[in-house]
C-alpha positions as a Python dict, from the first residue, in 0.01 Angstrom:
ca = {
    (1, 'X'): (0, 0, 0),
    (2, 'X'): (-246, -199, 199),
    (3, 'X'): (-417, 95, 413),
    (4, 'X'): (-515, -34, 790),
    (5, 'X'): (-693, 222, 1009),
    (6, 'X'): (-594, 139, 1326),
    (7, 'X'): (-748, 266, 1728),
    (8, 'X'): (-544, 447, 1914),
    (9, 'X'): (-535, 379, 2334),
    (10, 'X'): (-763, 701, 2346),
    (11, 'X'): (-1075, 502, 2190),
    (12, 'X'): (-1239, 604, 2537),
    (13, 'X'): (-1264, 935, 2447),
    (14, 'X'): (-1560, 918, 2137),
    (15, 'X'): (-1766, 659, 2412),
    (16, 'X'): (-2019, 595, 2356),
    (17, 'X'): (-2023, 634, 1969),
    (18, 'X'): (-1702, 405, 1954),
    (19, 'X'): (-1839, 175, 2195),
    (20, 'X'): (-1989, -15, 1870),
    (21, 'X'): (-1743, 91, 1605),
    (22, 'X'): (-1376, 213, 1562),
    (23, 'X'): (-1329, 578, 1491),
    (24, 'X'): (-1276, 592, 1146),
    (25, 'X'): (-1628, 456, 1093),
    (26, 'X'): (-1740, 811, 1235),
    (27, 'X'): (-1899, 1025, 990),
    (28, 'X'): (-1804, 1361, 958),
    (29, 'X'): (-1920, 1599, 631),
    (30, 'X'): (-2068, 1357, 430),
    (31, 'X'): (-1854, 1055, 438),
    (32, 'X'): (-1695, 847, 694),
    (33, 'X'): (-1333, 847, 769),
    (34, 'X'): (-1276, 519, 607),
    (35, 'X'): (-1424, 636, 319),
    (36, 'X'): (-1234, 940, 307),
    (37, 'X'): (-937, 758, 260),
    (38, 'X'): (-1041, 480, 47),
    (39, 'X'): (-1111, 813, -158),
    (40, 'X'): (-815, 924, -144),
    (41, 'X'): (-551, 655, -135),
    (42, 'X'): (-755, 408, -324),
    (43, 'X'): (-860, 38, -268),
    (44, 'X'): (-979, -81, 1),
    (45, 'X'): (-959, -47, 384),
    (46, 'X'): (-955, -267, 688),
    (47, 'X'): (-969, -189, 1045),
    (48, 'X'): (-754, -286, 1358),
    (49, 'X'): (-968, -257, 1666),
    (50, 'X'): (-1073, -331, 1954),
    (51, 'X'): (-1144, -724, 1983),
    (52, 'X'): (-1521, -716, 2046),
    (53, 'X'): (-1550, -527, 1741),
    (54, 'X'): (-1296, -746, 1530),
    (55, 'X'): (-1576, -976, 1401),
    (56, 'X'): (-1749, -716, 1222),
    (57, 'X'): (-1430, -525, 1127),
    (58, 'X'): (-1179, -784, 1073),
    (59, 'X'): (-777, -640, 966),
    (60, 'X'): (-642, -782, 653),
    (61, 'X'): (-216, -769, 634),
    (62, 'X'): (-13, -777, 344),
    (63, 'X'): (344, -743, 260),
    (64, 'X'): (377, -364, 218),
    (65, 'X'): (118, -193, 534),
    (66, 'X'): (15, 190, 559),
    (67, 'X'): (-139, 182, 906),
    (68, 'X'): (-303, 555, 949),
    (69, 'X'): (-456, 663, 1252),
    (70, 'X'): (-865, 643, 1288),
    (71, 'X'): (-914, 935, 1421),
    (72, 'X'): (-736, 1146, 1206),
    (73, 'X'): (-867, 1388, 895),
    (74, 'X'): (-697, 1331, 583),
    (75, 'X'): (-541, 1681, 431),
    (76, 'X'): (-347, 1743, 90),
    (77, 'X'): (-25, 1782, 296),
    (78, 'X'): (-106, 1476, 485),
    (79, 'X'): (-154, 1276, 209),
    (80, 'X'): (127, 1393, 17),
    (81, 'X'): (360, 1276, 267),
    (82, 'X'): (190, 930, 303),
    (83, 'X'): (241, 878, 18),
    (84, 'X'): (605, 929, -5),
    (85, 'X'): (661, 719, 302),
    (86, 'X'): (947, 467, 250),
    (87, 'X'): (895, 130, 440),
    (88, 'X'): (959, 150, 823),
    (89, 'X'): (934, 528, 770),
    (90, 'X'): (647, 676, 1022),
    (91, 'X'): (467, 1022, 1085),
    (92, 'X'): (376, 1177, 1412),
    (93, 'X'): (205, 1439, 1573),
    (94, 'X'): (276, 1584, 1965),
    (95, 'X'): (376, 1266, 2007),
    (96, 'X'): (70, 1082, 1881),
    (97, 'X'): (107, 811, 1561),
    (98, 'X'): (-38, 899, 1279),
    (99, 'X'): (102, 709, 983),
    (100, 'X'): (353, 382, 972),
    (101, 'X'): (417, 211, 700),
    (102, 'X'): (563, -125, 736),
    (103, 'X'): (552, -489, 612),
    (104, 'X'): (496, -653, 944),
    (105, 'X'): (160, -782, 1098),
    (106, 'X'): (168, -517, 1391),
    (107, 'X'): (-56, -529, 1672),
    (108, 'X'): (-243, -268, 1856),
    (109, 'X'): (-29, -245, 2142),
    (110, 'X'): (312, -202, 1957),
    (111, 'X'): (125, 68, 1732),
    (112, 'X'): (13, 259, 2120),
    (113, 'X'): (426, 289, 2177),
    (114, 'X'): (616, 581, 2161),
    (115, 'X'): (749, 646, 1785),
    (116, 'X'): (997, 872, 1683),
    (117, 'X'): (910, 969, 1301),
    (118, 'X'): (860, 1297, 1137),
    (119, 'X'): (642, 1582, 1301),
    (120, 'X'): (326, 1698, 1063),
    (121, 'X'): (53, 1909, 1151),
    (122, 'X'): (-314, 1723, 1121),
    (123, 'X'): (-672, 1704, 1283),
    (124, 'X'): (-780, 1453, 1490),
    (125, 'X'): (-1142, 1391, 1652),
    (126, 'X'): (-1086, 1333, 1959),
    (127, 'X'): (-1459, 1390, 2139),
    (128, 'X'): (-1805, 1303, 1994),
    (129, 'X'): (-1831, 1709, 1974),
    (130, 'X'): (-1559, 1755, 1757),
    (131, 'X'): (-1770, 1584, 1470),
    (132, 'X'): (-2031, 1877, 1470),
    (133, 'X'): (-1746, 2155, 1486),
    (134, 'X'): (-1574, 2005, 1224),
    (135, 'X'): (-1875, 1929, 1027),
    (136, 'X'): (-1871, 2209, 777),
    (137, 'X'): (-1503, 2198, 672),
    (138, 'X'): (-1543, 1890, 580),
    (139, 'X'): (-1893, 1875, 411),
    (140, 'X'): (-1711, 2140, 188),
    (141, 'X'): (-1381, 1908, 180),
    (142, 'X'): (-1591, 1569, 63),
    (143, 'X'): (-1794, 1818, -192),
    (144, 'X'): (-1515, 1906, -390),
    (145, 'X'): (-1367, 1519, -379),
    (146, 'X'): (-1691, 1342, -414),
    (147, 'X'): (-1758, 1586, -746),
    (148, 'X'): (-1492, 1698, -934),
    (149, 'X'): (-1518, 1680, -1334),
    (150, 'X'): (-1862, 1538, -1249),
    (151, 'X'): (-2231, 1697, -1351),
    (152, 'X'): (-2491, 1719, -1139),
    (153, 'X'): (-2836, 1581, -1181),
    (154, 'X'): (-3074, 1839, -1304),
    (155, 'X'): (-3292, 2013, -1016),
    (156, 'X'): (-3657, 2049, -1063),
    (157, 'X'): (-3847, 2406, -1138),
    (158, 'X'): (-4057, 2344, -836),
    (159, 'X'): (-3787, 2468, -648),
    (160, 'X'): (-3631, 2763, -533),
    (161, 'X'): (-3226, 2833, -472),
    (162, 'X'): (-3112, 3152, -350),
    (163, 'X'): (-2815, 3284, -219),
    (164, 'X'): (-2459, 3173, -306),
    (165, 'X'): (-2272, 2847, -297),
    (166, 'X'): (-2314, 2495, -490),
    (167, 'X'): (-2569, 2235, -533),
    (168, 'X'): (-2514, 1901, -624),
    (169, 'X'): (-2784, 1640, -684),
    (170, 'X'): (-2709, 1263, -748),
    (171, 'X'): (-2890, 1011, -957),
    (172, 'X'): (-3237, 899, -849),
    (173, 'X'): (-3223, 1140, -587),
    (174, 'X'): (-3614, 1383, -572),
    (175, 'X'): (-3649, 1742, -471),
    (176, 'X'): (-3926, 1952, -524),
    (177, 'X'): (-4105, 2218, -381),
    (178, 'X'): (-3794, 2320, -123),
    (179, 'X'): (-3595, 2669, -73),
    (180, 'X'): (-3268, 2633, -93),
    (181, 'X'): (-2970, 2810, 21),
    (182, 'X'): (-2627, 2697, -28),
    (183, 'X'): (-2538, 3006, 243),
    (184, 'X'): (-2164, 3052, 102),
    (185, 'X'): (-2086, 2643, 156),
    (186, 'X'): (-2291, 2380, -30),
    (187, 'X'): (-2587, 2135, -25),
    (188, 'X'): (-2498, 1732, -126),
    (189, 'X'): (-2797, 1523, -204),
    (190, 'X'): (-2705, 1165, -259),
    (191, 'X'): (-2797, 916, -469),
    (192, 'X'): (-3185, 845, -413),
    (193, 'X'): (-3214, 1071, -134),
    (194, 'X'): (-3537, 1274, -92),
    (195, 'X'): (-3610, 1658, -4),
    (196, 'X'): (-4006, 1652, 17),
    (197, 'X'): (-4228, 1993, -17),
    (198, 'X'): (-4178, 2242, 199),
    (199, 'X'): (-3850, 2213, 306),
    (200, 'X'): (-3639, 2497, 452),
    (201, 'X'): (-3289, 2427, 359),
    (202, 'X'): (-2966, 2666, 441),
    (203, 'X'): (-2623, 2471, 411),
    (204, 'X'): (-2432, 2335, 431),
    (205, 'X'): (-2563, 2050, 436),
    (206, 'X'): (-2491, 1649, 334),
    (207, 'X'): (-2793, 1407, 242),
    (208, 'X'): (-2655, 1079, 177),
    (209, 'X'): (-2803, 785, 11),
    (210, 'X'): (-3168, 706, 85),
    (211, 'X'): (-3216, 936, 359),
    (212, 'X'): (-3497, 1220, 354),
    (213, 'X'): (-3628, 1511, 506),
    (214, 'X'): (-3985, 1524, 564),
    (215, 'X'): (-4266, 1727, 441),
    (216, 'X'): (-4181, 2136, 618),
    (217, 'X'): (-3827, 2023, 785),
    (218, 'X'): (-3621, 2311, 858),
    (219, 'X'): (-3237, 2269, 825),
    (220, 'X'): (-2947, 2456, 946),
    (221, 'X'): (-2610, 2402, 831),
    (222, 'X'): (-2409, 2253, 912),
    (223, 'X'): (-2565, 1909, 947),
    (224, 'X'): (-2563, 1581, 818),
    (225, 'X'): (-2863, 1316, 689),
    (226, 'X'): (-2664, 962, 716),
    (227, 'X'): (-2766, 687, 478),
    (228, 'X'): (-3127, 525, 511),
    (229, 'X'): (-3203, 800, 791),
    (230, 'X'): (-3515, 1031, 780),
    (231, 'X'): (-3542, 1407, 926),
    (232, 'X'): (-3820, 1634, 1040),
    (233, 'X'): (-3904, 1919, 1235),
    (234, 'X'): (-3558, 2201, 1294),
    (235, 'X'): (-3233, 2079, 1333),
    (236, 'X'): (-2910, 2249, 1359),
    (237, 'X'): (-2553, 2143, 1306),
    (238, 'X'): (-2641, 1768, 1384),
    (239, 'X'): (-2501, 1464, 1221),
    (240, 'X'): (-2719, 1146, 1229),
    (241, 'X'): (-2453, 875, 1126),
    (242, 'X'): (-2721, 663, 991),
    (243, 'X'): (-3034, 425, 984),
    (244, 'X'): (-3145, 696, 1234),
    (245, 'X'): (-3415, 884, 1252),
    (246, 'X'): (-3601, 1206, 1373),
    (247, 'X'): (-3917, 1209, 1186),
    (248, 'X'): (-4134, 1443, 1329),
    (249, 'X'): (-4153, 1811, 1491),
    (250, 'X'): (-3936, 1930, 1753),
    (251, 'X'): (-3538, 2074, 1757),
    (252, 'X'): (-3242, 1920, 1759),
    (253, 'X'): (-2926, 2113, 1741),
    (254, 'X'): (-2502, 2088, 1785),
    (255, 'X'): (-2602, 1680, 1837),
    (256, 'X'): (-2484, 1370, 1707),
    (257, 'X'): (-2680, 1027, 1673),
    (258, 'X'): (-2528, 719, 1639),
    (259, 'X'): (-2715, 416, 1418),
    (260, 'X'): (-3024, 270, 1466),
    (261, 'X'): (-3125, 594, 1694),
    (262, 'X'): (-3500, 711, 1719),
    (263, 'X'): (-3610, 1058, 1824),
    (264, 'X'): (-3963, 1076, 1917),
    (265, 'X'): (-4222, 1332, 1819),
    (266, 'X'): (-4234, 1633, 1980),
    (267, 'X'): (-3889, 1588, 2147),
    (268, 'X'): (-3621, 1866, 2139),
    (269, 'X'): (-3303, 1928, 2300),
    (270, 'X'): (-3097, 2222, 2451),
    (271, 'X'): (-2788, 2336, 2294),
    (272, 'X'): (-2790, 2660, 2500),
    (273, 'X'): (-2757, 2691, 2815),
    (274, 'X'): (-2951, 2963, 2995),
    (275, 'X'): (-2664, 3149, 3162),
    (276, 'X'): (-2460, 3096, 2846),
    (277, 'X'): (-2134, 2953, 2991),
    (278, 'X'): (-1920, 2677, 2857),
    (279, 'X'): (-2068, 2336, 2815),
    (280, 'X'): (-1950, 1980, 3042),
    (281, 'X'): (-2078, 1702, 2923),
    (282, 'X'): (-1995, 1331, 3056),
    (283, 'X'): (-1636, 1208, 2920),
    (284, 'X'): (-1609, 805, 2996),
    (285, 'X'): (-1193, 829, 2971),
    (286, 'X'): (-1207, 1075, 3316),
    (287, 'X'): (-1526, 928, 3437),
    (288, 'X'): (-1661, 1238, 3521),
    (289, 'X'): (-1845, 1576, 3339),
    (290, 'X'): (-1553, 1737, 3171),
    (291, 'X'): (-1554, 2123, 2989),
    (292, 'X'): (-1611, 2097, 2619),
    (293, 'X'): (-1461, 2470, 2556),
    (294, 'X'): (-1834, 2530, 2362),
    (295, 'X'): (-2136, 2755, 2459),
    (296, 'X'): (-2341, 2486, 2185),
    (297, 'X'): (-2340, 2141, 2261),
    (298, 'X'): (-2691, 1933, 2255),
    (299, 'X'): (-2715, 1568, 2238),
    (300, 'X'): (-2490, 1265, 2193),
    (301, 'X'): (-2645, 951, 2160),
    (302, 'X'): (-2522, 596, 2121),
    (303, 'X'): (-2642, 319, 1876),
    (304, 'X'): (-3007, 196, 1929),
    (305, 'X'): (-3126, 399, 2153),
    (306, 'X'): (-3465, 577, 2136),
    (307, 'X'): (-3674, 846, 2319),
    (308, 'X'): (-4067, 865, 2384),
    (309, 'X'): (-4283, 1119, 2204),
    (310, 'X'): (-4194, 1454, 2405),
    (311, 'X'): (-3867, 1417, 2581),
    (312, 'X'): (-3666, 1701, 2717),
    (313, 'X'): (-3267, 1655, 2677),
    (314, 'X'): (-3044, 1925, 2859),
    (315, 'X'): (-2783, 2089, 2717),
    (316, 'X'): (-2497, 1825, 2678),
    (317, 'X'): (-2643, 1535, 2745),
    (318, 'X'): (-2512, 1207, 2682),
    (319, 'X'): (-2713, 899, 2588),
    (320, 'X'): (-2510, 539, 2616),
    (321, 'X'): (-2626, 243, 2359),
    (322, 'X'): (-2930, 102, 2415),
    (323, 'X'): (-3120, 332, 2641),
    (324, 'X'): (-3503, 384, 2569),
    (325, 'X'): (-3626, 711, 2735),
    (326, 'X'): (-3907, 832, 2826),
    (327, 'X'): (-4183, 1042, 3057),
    (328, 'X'): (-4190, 1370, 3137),
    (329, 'X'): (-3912, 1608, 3297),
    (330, 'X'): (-3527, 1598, 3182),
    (331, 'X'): (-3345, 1286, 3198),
    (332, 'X'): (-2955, 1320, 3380),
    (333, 'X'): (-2710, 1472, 3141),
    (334, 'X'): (-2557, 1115, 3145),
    (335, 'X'): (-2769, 787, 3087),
    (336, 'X'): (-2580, 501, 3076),
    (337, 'X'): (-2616, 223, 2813),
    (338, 'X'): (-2914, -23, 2842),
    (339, 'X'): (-3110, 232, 3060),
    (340, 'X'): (-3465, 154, 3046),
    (341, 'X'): (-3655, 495, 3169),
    (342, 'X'): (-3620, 874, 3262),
    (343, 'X'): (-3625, 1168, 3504),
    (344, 'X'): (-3822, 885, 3765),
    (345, 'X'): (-3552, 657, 3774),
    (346, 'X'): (-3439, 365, 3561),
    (347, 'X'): (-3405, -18, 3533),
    (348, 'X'): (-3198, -231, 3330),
    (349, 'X'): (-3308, -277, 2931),
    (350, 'X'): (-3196, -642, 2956),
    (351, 'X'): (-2984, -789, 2653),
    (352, 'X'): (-3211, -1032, 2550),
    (353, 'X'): (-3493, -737, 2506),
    (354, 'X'): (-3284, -492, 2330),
    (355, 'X'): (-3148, -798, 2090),
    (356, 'X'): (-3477, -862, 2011),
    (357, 'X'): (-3571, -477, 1959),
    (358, 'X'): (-3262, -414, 1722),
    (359, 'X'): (-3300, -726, 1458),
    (360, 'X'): (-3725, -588, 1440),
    (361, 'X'): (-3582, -243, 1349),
    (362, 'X'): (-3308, -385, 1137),
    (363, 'X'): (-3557, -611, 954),
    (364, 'X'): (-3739, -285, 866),
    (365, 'X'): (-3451, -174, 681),
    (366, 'X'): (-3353, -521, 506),
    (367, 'X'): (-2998, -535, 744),
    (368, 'X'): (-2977, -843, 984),
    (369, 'X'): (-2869, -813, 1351),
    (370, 'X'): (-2533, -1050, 1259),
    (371, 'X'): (-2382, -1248, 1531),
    (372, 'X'): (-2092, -988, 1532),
    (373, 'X'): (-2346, -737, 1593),
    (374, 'X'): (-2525, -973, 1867),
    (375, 'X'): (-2115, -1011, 1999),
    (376, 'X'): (-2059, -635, 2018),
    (377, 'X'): (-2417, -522, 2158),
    (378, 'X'): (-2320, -823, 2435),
    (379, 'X'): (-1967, -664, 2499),
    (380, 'X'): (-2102, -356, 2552),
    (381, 'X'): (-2401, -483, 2817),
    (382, 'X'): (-2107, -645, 3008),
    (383, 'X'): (-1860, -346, 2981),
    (384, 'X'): (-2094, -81, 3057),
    (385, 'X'): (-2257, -282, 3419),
    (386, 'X'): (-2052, -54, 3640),
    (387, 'X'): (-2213, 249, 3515),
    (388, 'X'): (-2569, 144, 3586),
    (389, 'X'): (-2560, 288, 3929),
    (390, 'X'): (-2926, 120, 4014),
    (391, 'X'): (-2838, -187, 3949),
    (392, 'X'): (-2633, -195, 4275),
    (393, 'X'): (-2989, -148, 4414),
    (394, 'X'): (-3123, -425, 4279),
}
C-alpha cells in the first residue's frame, strides 16, 4: 500500500507548530510521526496538506492508497488492523478518520466528511502540549522499534550509569565524562550525537543525530534533542524538533521548540505557576486562552523564532513563527508570528528581514532556505496579519 498521511480540518489546533508543517512531521519520542510509520508499514510516505505547504510536501497517488491520519500514534492493534484493511474498507474513531484505504486520488475535503467504518481505540495529538505528555511513552515505544536484534555501540569508562533502564548508543555518536540514569525508561543517543563532560543525564531521554548537550547540561526526562540541535543549561520534559538550539544556562521545562528556534543565554521559562492551578495557554482554533487540564506547561514556540540573552517566558506562553524577543520583563503569554520585540511593545519583523535571517542560519547548517520554504514562511506572514494587533496602529 502506498501510505499518505493526510491533515485533518483540526490542523488549527497544533498552530503555530503546524503553521510550517503537517502534523505528522511533529516529533514525539525520538522520531517523527512519518517516520514512525515508514517504520512500521514500510516504504515510503507522502503527505496531503495544506496547499502552502504542498511544495515542500508534495502527495504521491497510486493504485492501491492507505491514507492514515497525521495526527495519530501508531499502536500494535492499530497497525494490525491497517493492515488487514480490504480496499474501500476505513477505520474511525468518535467519529474522527483515521485510516482509508482506497485506490482513488482523494482530496482533503472528501477525507474531512463523515465516514462510517469500524470503531478502534487510538491516540491522537491534538495540542502542541500533548507532544511533551506523550513524550515518554513513546521515547520508550521508538526504543524498542528503532533497536531490536540490534547492539549498541560500546560506552566509554569515563562515564558513569546508575540506576535501572537501557542505554543505547549509535555509531559515531561521543560520550564521556556524563552520569547517567536510565530512571526505569531509557536514554537514545543517535548516530553522531554528542554528550560532552559533565553532563547530568536522568531519562528518558532521545538524542538524535548530530545534536549535543553542552559541557554541565542537566537533563530531565522526558525530553527530546532533535537532529542538528544543541542543549545547555536544565531542561525538563522539552522536545526541540530540530536545528534548534538552547546553548547556554538557564531552564526550560514542559516546552516544545519548533525548527530553526534560538534560546538565548540566561533565558528560562515558567512551567509552574505560583498558585499552582491549571494552565491556559493561547489556542488559534478558539482564538482565545483555552485550559490545558495541566499544572506544567512552559513554552511553545514556532519555527525561527529567537529570544535575547535573559528573557523571561510565563508559564504557557506561546511564541508564533518568526518572532525575535527581547528586553527585560515577561513578554504576553501570546506573541504572534513576525513579532519584532517584548514586554515594551512590538513592531512588525518584516518578511523580507526574517527571509534574509533564516537562509544566514540555514547556511550555518549546510540546508538552503528553498523557494517552498520562502512560499510557506510568505503564507504564514499573510495568514497571521490579523493577529498583529499593532499593526492596526500603524
Amino acid at each position: 500500500m502506498n501510505v499518505i498521511l493526510f491533515d485533518d480540518s483540526s490542523i488549527e489546533r497544533l498552530y503555530p507548530l503546524t503553521l510550517t508543517r503537517p502534523p505528522a512531521e511533529l516529533r514525539v519520542g525520538i522520531l517523527t510521526l512519518s517516520e514512525k510509520w515508514q517504520l512500521h508499514l514500510g516504504g515510503e510516505v507522502s503527505h496531503l496538506c495544506a496547499d502552502h505547504l504542498a511544495g515542500k510536501y508534495p502527495v504521491s497517488y497510486s493504485n492501491d492508497n492507505l491514507f492514515v491520519n497525521g495526527r495519530v500514534l501508531p499502536n500494535d492493534e492499530l497497525l494490525q488492523a491497517i493492515r488487514e484493511l480490504p480496499m474501500n474498507g476505513c477505520l474511525v474513531s468518535n467519529g474522527v478518520l483515521v485510516a482509508l484505504r482506497s485506490a482513488a486520488e482523494i482530496g482533503l475535503q472528501e477525507l474531512w466528511s463523515p465516514y462510517d467504518g469500524n470503531e478502534i481505540d487510538c491516540e491522537f495529538v491534538n495540542r502542541p502540549y500533548d507532544l511533551f505528555t506523550a513524550n515518554d511513552a513513546q521515547i520508550r515505544e521508538d526504543f524498542k522499534a528503532l533497536t531490536n536484534g540490534r547492539k549498541s555501540a560500546p560506552l566509554s569508562d569515563t562515564n558513569r550509569v546508575t540506576g535501572e533502564g537501557d542505554i543505547f548508543i549509535e555509531a559515531g555518536a561521543r560520550v564521556e565524562g556524563a552520569i547517567l540514569n536510565p530512571d526505569g525508561g531509557c536514554i537514545y543517543v543517535g548516530k553522531d550525537a554528542q554528550i560532552m563532560e559533565g553532563s547530568l543525564v536522568r531519562g528518558s531521554l532521545a538524542m538524535c543525530e548530530h545534536s549535543v548537550l553542552k559541557l554541565g547540561t542537566k537533563i530531565y526526562g522526558a525530553t527530546t534533542i532533535g537532529p542538528h540541535s544543541k542543549v545547555g543549561g536544565e531542561v525538563n520534559n522539552s522536545i526541540l524538533i530540530g536545528y534548534s538550539n538552547k546553548g547556554h544556562d538557564g531552564f526550560l521545562g514542559n516546552s516544545v521548540l519548533g525548527e530553526w528556534c534560538n534560546i538565548g543565554a540566561d533565558s528560562n521559562n515558567s512551567n509552574l505557576k505560583n498558585n499552582y492551578t491549571e494552565v491556559r495557554i493561547w489556542d488559534y482554533s478558539e482564538g482565545r486562552f483555552a485550559k490545558t487540564g495541566l499544572q506544567f506547561c512552559g513554552l511553545i514556540m514556532g519555527d525561527h523564532s529567537k529570544c535575547g540573552i535573559n528573557t523571561m517566558f510565563n508559564t504557557g506562553t506561546v511564541i508564533g513563527v518568526s518572532c525575535n524577543i527581547f528586553g527585560s520583563g515577561f513578554p504576553r503569554n501570546y506573541v504572534p508570528s513576525f513579532a519584532w520585540g517584548g514586554s515594551n511593545g512590538f513592531s512588525t519583523h518584516q518578511l523580507k528581514k526574517a527571509l534574509e535571517t533564516a537562509e544566514m542560519v540555514m547556511a550555518r547548517r549546510e540546508v538552503e532556505l528553498t523557494d517552498a520554504d520562502k512560499e510557506i514562511l510568505g503564507y504564514v506572514f499573510e495568514h497571521t496579519e490579523q493577529y498583529r494587533f499593532w499593526e492596526a496602529n500603524q
